[in-house]
C-alpha positions, 0 to 999 in steps of 0.5 A: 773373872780375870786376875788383875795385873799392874800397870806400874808406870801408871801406878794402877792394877787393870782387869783384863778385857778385851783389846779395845779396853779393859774391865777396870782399874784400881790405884795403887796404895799410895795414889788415887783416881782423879775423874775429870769430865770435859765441859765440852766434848772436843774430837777425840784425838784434840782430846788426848792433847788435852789429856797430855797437857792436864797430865804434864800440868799435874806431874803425872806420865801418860802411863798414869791415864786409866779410863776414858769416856767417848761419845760416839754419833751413832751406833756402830757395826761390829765392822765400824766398831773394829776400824775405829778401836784399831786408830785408838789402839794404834794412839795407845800404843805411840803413847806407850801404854799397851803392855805386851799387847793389853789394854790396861785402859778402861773404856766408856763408848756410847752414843747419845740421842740428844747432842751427839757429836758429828765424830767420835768425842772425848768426854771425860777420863780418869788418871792416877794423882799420888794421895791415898782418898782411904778406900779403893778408888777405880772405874769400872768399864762400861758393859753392855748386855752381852753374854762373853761365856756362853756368847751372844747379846741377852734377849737379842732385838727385844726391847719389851719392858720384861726383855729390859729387866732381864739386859739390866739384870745381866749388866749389875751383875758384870758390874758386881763381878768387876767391882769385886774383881778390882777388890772393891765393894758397893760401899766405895762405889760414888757413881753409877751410870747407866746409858740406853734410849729406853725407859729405865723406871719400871726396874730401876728400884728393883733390878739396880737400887736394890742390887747396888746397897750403899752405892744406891745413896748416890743415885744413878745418873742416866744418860739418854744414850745407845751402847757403841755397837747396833743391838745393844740396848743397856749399858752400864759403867760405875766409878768410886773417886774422892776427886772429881774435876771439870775441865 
C-alpha cells in the first residue's frame, strides 16, 4: 500500500492511485468529510458548477474537493475509459487540484442497469468542512476485481455463483488495505457500497458481513450497477462521515 501524501490546500492526505483517481482520502486533524448525494444526477461538468457554488456557499476552496461519484450509460472499453478520464483530468487540472501530476481525488464510476443517464453524470461528492466529527473521517475509492500486483481481472468472464465469491472476496480485502492505509479501521467506516448486476446473497453474510466486523451494523447499500469498465463484474467503495447532506 502506497504511503498517503497531503493535499494541504484541501486540508486532506490522499493514497495514491492511479491517474484517473486516488485510493482514498482522509481529513486533516481539524476538519471532517462532508458527503452530499445529489437528488438527481445532472451531466457531470453542470455537476462540478454545482460542486463549485456548494464549496463557495460553504467557505471552502475547490482544492477542498476529495471524492466523487458518477454514473456512467453503460460499460466502457478500456479504450472509452481512457478518453473519457483524459477531459476529467483535463477539468482537474483547470481547477488546480492535481499535485505534480497525482490525482489526490478519489473516485466512484459505475453504471447502473436500471436509470442510467444517457451521459456520464455527476451523482454525489465528498469535500473537507472544518470541524473535527472525532474519529477519521474518508472515502474509500471504489475498486473493482482487478489483480494490480500480479496483473489481470480475478476470475476473468466467470460470473458463476463460486467465481463471484472469490471477485468479492479480492475487492473486501483492497477495501481493508486502503482503509488501513488512510489509518482508519472497520469500526469508523458509516457506509459500504457495493455495485454489480449479479446477485450478492449467496456471499453476502460470509464473504463482506462477516469480514467488515462493526461496519457490518450499518449494513451494505447495493446498487444494481456495472463497475465502468467491460469485464468487471464486482465492485465496492465505503465511506466513514458524520455529515451527510442531500442536494
Amino acid at each position: 500500500m502506497a504511503t498517503m501524501k497531503d493535499c494541504t490546500k484541501g486540508n486532506y492526505r490522499f493514497l495514491p492511485g492511479i491517474p484517473p483517481f486516488s485510493s482514498g482520502a482522509v481529513a486533516m486533524p481539524g476538519y471532517q468529510v462532508v458527503h452530499a448525494t445529489l437528488r438527481q444526477p445532472v451531466p457531470w461538468r453542470k455537476g462540478f458548477e454545482r460542486i463549485d457554488a456548494h464549496l463557495r456557499a460553504e467557505g471552502r476552496p475547490r482544492q477542498a474537493l476529495c471524492a466523487i461519484e458518477l454514473r456512467i450509460a453503460e460499460q466502457l472499453t478500456p479504450e472509452g475509459f481512457d478518453s473519457f478520464n483524459t477531459g476529467y483530468r483535463a477539468l482537474l487540472t483547470d481547477w488546480e487540484i492535481l499535485l505534480d501530476g497525482e490525482n489526490p481525488i478519489a473516485r466512484t464510476n459505475v453504471a447502473p442497469i436500471v436509470g442510467a443517464p444517457s451521459e456520464p453524470s455527476l451523482f454525489g461528492f465528498a469535500y473537507t468542512a472544518v470541524g473535527d466529527a472525532g474519529s477519521p473521517t474518508f472515502v474509500v475509492a471504489g475498486s473493482g476485481e482487478t489483480r494490480r500486483d500480479v496483473g489481470g481481472i480475478v476470475r476473468v468472464g466467470e460470473t458463476s455463483p463460486d467465481a463471484m465469491r472469490e471477485k468479492a472476496q479480492h475487492v473486501v480485502g483492497v477495501m481493508r488495505d486502503r482503509l488501513h492505509g488512510l489509518g482508519a479501521d472497520w469500526a469508523d467506516v458509516t457506509a459500504i457500497n457495493v455495485y454489480t448486476a449479479l446477485p450478492i446473497e449467496g456471499y453476502l453474510t460470509e464473504v463482506i458481513l462477516k469480514a467488515v466486523g462493526p461496519a457490518a451494523t450499518h449494513g451494505v447499500q447495493w446498487f444494481l450497477s456495472r463497475p465502468p469498465v467491460k469485464q468487471l463484474e464486482f465492485e465496492m467503495d465505503m465511506r466513514g462521515v458524520a455529515r451527510r447532506l442531500y442536494l
